[in-house]
C-alpha positions as CSV (number, residue, x, y, z in Angstrom):
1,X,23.5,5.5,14.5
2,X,25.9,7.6,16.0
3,X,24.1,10.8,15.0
4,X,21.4,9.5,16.2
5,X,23.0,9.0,19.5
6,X,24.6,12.5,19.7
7,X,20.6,13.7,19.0
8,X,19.5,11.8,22.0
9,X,22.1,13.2,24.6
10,X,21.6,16.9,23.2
11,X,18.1,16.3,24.1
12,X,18.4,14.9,26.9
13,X,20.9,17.4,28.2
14,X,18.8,20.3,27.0
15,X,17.5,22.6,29.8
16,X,13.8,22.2,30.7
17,X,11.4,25.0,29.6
18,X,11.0,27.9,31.5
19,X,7.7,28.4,33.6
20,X,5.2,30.5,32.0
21,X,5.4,33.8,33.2
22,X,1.5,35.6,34.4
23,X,1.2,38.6,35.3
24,X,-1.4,39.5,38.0
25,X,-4.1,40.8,35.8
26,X,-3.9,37.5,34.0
27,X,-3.9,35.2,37.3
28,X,-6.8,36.7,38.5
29,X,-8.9,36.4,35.1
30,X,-7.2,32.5,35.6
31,X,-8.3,32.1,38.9
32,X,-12.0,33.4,38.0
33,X,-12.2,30.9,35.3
34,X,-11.0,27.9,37.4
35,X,-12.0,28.1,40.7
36,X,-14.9,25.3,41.7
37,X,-15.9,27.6,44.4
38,X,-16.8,30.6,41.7
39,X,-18.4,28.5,39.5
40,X,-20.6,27.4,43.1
41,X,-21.1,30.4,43.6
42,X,-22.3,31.3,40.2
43,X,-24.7,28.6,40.3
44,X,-26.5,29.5,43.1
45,X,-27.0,33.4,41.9
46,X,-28.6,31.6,38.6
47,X,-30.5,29.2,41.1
48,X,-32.4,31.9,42.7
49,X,-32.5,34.3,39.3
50,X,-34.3,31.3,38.2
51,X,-36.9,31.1,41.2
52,X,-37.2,35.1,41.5
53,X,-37.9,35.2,37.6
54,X,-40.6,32.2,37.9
55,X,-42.3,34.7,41.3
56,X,-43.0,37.4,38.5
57,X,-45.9,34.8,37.0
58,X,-48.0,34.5,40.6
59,X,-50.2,37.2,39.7
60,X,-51.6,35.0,36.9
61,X,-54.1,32.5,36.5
62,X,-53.6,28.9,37.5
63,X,-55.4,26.5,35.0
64,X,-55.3,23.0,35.3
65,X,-56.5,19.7,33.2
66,X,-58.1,17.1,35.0
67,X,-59.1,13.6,33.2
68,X,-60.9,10.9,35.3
69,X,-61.3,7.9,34.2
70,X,-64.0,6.0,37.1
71,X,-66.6,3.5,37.8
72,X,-69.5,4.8,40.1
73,X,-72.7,3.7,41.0
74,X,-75.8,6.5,41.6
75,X,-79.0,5.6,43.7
76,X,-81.7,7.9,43.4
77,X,-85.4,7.6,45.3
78,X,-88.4,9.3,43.5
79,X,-91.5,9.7,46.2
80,X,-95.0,9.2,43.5
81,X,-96.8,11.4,46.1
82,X,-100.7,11.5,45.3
83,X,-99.8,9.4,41.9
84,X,-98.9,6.3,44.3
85,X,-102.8,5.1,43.9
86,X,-102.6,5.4,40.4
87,X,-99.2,3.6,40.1
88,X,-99.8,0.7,42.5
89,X,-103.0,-0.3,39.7
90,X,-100.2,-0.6,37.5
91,X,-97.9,-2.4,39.4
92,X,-95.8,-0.1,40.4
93,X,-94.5,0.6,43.5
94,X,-93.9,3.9,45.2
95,X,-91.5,5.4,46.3
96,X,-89.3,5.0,42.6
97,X,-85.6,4.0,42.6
98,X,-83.7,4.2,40.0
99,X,-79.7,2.7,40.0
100,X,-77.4,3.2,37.6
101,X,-73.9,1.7,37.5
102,X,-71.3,2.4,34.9
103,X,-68.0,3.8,33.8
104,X,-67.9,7.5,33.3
105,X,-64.2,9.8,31.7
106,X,-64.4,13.3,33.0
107,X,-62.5,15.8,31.7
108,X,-62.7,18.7,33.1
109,X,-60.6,22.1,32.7
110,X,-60.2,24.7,35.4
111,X,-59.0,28.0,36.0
112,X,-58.0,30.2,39.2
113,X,-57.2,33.7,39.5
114,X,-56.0,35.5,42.6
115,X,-57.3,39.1,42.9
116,X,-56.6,39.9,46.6
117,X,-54.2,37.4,48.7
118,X,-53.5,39.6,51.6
119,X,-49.7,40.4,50.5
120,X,-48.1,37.2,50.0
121,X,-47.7,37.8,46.1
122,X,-45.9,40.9,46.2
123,X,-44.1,39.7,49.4
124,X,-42.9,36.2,47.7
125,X,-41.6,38.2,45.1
126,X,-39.8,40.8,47.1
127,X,-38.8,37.8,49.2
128,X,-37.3,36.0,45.9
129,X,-35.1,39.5,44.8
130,X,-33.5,39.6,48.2
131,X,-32.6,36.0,47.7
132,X,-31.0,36.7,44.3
133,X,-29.3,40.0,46.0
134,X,-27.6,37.4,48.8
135,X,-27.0,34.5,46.2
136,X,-24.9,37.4,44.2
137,X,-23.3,39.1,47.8
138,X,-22.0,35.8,48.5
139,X,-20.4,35.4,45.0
140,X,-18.7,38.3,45.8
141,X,-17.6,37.5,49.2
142,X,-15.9,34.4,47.4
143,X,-14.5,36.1,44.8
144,X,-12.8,39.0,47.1
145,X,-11.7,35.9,49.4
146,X,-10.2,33.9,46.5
147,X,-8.6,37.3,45.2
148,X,-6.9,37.9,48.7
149,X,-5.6,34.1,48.6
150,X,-4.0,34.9,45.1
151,X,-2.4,37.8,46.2
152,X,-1.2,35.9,49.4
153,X,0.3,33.3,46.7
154,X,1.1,35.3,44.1
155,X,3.4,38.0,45.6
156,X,4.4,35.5,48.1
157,X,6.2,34.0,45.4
158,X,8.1,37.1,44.3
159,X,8.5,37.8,48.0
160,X,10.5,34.1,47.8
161,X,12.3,35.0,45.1
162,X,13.5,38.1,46.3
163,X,14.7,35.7,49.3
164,X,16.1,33.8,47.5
165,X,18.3,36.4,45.2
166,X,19.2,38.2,48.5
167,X,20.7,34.7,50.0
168,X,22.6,33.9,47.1
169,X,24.2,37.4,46.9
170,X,25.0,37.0,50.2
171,X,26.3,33.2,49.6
172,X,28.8,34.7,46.5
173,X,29.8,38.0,48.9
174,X,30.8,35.2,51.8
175,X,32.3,33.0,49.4
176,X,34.5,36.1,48.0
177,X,35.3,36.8,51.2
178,X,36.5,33.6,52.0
179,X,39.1,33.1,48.9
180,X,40.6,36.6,50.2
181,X,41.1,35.4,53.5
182,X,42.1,32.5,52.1
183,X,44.9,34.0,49.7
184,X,45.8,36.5,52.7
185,X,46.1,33.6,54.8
186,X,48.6,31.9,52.5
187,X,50.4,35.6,52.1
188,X,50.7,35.8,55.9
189,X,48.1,38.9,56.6
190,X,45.2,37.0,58.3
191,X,44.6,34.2,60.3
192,X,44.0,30.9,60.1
193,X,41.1,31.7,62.6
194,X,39.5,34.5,60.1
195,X,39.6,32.1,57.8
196,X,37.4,29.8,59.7
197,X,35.1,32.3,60.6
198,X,34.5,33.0,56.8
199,X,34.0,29.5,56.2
200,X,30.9,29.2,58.8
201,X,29.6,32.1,57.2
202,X,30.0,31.0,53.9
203,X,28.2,27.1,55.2
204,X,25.8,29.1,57.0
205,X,25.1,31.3,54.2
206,X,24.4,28.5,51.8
207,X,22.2,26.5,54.2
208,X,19.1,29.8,54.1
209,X,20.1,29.7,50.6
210,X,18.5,26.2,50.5
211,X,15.9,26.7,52.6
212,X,14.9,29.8,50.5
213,X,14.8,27.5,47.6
214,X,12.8,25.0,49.4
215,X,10.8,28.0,50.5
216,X,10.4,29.3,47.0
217,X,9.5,25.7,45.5
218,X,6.6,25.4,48.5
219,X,5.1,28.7,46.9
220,X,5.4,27.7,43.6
221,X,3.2,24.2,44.6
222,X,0.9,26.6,46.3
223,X,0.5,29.0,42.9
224,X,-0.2,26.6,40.4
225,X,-2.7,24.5,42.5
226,X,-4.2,27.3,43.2
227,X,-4.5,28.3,39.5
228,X,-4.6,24.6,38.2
229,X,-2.3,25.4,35.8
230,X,-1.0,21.5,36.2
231,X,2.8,23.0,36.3
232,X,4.6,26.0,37.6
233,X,3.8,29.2,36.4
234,X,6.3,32.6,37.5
235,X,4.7,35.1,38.5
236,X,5.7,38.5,36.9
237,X,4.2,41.6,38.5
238,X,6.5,42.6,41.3
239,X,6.2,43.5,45.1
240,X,5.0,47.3,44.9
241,X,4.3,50.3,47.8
242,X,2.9,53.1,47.5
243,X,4.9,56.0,49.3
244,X,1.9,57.8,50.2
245,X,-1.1,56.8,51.5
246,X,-3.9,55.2,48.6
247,X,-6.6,57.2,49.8
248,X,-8.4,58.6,52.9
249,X,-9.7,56.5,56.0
250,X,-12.9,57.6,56.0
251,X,-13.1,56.7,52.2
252,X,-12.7,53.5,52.8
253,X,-14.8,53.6,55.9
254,X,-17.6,54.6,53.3
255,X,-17.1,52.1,51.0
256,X,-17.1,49.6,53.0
257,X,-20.6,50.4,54.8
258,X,-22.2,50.4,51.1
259,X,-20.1,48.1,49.1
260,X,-18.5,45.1,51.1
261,X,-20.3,41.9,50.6
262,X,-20.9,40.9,53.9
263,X,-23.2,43.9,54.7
264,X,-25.2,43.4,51.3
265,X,-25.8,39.9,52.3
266,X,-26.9,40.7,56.0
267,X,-29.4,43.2,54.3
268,X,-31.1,40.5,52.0
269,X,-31.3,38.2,55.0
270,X,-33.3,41.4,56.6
271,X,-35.6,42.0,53.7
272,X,-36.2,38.3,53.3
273,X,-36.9,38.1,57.4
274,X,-39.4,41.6,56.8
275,X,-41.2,39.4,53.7
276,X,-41.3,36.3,56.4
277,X,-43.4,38.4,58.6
278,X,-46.0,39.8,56.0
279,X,-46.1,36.2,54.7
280,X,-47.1,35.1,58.2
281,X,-49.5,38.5,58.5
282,X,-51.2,37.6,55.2
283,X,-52.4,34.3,56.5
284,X,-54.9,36.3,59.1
285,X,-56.3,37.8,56.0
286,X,-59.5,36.7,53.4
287,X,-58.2,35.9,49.8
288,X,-60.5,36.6,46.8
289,X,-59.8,35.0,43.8
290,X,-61.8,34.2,40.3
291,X,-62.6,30.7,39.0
292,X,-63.8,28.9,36.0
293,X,-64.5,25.8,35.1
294,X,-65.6,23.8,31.5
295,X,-66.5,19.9,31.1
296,X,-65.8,18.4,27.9
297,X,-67.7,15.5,28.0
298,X,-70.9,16.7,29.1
299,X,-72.4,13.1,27.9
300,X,-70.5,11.6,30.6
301,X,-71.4,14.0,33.8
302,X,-73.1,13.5,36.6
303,X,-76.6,15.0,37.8
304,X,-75.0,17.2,39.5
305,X,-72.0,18.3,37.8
306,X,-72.5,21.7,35.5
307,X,-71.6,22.2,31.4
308,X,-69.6,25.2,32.6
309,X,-69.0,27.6,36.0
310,X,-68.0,30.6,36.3
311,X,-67.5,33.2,39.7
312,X,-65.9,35.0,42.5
313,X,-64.6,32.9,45.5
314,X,-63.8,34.0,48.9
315,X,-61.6,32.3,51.3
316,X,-61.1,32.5,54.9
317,X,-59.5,30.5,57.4
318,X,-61.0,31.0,61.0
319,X,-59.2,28.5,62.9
320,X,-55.5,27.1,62.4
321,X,-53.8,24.1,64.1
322,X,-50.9,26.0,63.2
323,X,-51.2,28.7,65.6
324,X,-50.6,31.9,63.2
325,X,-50.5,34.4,65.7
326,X,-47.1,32.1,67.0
327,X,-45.6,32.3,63.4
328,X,-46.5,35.8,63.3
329,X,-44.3,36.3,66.4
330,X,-41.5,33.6,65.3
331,X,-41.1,35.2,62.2
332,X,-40.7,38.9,64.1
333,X,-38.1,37.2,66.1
334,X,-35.9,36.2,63.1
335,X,-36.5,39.5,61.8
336,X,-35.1,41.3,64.7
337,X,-32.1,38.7,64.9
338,X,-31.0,39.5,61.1
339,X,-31.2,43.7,61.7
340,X,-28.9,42.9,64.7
341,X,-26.9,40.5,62.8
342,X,-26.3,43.2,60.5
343,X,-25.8,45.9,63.0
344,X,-22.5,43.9,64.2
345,X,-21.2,43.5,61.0
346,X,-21.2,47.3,60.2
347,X,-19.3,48.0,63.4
348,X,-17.0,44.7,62.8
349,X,-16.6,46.2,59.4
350,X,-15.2,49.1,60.7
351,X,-13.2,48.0,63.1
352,X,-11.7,45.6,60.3
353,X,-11.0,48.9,57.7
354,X,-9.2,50.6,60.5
355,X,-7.0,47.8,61.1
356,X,-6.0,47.2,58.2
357,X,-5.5,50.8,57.4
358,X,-3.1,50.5,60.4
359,X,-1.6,47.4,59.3
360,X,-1.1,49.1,55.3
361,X,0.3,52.1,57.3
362,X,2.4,50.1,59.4
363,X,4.1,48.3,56.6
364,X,4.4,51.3,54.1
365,X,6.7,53.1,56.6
366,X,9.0,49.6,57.7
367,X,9.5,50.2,53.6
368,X,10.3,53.3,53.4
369,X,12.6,53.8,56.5
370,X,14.4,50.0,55.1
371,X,15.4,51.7,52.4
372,X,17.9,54.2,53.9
373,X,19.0,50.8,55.9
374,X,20.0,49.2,52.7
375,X,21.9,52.8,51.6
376,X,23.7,52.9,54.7
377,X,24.4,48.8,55.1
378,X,25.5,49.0,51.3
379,X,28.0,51.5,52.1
380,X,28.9,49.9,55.5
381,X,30.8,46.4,53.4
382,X,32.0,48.5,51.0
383,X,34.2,50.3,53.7
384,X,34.4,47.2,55.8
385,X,35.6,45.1,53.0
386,X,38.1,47.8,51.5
387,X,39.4,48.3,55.7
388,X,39.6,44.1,55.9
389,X,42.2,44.4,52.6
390,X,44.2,47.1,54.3
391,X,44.3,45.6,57.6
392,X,42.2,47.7,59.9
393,X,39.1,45.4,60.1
394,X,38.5,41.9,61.2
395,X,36.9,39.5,59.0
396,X,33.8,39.1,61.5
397,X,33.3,42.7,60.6
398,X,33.3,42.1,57.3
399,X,30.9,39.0,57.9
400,X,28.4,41.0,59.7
401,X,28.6,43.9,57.1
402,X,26.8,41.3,54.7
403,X,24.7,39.7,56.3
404,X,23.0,42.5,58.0
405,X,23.1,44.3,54.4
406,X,21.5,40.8,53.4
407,X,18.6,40.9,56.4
408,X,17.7,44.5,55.4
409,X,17.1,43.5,51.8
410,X,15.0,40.6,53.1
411,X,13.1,42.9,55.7
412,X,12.5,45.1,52.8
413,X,10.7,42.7,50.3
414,X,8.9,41.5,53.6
415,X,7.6,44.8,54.3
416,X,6.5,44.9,50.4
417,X,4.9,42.0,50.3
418,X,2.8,42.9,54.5
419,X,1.9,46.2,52.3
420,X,0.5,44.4,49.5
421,X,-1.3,41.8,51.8
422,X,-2.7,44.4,53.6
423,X,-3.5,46.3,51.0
424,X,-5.8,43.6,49.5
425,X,-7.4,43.3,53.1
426,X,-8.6,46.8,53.1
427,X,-10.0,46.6,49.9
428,X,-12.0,43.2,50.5
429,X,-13.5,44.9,53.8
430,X,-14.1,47.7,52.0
431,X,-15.7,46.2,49.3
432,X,-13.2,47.0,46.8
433,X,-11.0,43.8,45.9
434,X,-11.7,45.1,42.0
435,X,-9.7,47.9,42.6
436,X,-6.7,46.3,43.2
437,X,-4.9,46.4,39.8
438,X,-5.5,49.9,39.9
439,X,-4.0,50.1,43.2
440,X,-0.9,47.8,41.5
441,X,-0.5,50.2,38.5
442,X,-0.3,53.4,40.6
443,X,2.4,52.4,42.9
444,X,5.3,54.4,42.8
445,X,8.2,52.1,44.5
446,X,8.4,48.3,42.9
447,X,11.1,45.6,44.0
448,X,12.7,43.5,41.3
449,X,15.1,41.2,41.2
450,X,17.9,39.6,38.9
């Protein structure tokens, strides 16, 4: 019993697992196999794969099976002519009629080919591609979006973490700090005030300590729902820069006219606008198309129904109720709204990879010059701290040495994590969100913590 006991309590007392650890690779292949908006997406490409792949049959025949089952009744009036005379001797009386009432099943099989429909096949089935091209630009456009969330969440988390390692070094340095002024308060070398001072420091030192950890927690939540991992999961692949510049502006200008998905699905909604109006144009034309036709219960046809027909079959509407000449024109209209539609997105586009560009740029160098900041701010306490012992520094200038060492290793994983952000913005408006573990694996400064 008491073993049994001692079992429990070591149990219970035993530290809960640690987080499974992903590193960014694997979070995004997670994130493509979870999200409901992918697999939305991925149904609607199959959606209209489905329709374009069904368009490919319009050029073939149409046959059809009809079975009627009816009762009809069938008058017909025979004139005797010059045979009248001879027919009234007989009693009968002129003209003839003949009735014949009775229950018929027709069966009947036909067949329709269309040899000339004044474009609409060949535009339906342009029409149905370009919808398969935007189904699948619009999949992308999630998938880059979703990819830019997860890197929002993912390094946001190490960006935490690094918070949250830099406020607890700072919390032990004040808390050091404190037991000297402390001891050199009892020994008679500082002051009861310096001591206070250290102790608001240390308090205020602990309270962003907290609040990183709540901070850290929040981002956590935010991970794992976003990966529906159904627990916290730690991410693993640090806060990275690059110390020179991924590529060339006018690269990613490039790209991002022929690659970004926004501008492929504009274009489909232009070639499916350009199909609209031949569509519309074709209905002003004549269609020619071949027909046959085979009964198979000749017993049961009429007098005027054939054994079998075959032929050549013209059709051509001369007048519409619905006004084609005012589709024609409707459907020119949306044409000419789509081509400027897409004319605003390539400038926005480019507006968008420039500012980004900036904003990368911009946060690469905050980086860069934060790290002679630390440097200097690292060597700043150390003298500050070894002055305080020897009596030629306050405390307060010890307390500032640390905590403005503390906000430059803050500002630095800040600027990490604004370069990574922006960094995945360039690449979505670009077009190139795939690119981004290529981007990860080539950086050349990474930030890790303890």
């Amino acid at each position: 019993m008491l073993a049994a006991s001692l079992a429990i309590s070591t149990a219970a007392a035993a530290p809960p697992a640690p987080a499974p650890a992903l590193e960014w690779a694997q979070a995004q292949q997670r994130l493509q196999q979870v999200s409901d908006a992918l697999q939305a997406a991925d149904a609607s490409v199959r959606n209209k794969q489905d329709l374009q792949d069904a368009t490919a049959l319009l050029r073939l025949p149409e046959i059809t099976g009809e079975v009627r089952r009816m009762q009809f009744q069938k008058t017909l009036t025979l004139p005797l002519g010059s045979l009248a005379p001879v027919a009234e001797a007989f009693g009968i009386g002129s003209p003839l009629e003949f009735v014949e009432r009775d229950w018929r099943t027709r069966p009947v099989v036909t067949a329709v080919l269309p040899l000339y429909t004044g474009g609409v096949i060949p535009a339906a089935q342009q029409a149905a591609a370009a919808a398969t091209a935007q189904a699948s630009a619009e999949r992308d456009l999630q998938k880059q979006s979703l990819d830019v969330q997860l890197v929002q969440a993912y390094f946001g988390q190490q960006l935490a973490e690094q918070a949250l390692a830099v406020r607890a070094n700072v919390r032990d340095g004040l808390q050091r700090h404190l037991d000297d002024a402390s001891k050199l308060e009892r020994e008679g070398f500082a002051t009861r005030a310096q001591r206070l001072q250290a102790t608001v420091a240390r308090d205020k030192a602990e309270r962003e300590y907290q609040k990183a950890l709540n901070d850290l927690s929040t981002l956590q939540a935010a991970l794992s729902t976003l990966l529906r991992s159904g627990g916290q999961v730690r991410a693993s692949s640090p806060l990275f820069v690059h110390r020179m510049a991924p590529g060339e502006l006018d690269a990613f200008e490039r790209a991002a006219q022929g690659r970004q998905p926004q501008i492929a699905r504009l274009r489909a909604l232009v070639e499916q606008a350009e199909q609209g109006v031949r569509v519309q144009q074709a209905k002003l034309k004549p269609q020619v198309y071949l027909f046959g036709q085979y009964d198979f219960r000749r017993r049961d046809e009429l007098l005027n129904d054939p054994d079998w027909a075959f032929g050549i079959g013209l059709k051509y509407t001369f007048l519409s109720p619905s006004s084609r000449p005012a589709q024609i024109s409707a459907a020119r209209a949306q044409q000419e709204q789509a081509e400027a539609g897409l004319r605003e997105a390539q400038n926005q586009v480019s507006l968008g990879v420039r500012k980004a560009w900036n904003e990368l740029h911009s946060a690469r160098q905050q980086y860069l010059l934060l790290a002679s900041s630390i440097s200097q701010s690292e060597e700043n306490l150390r003298l500050q701290e070894l002055a305080y012992r020897e009596g030629q520094a306050t405390s307060l200038d010890v307390i500032d040495a640390r905590l403005s060492l503390g906000a430059a290793q803050v500002e630095r994983a800040q600027a990490a994590y604004q370069y990574d952000v922006a960094l995945a913005q360039l690449l979505e408006i670009s077009g190139q969100m795939d690119r981004f573990d290529e981007f990860r694996r080539r950086a050349d400064e990474v930030i890790t913590h303890d």
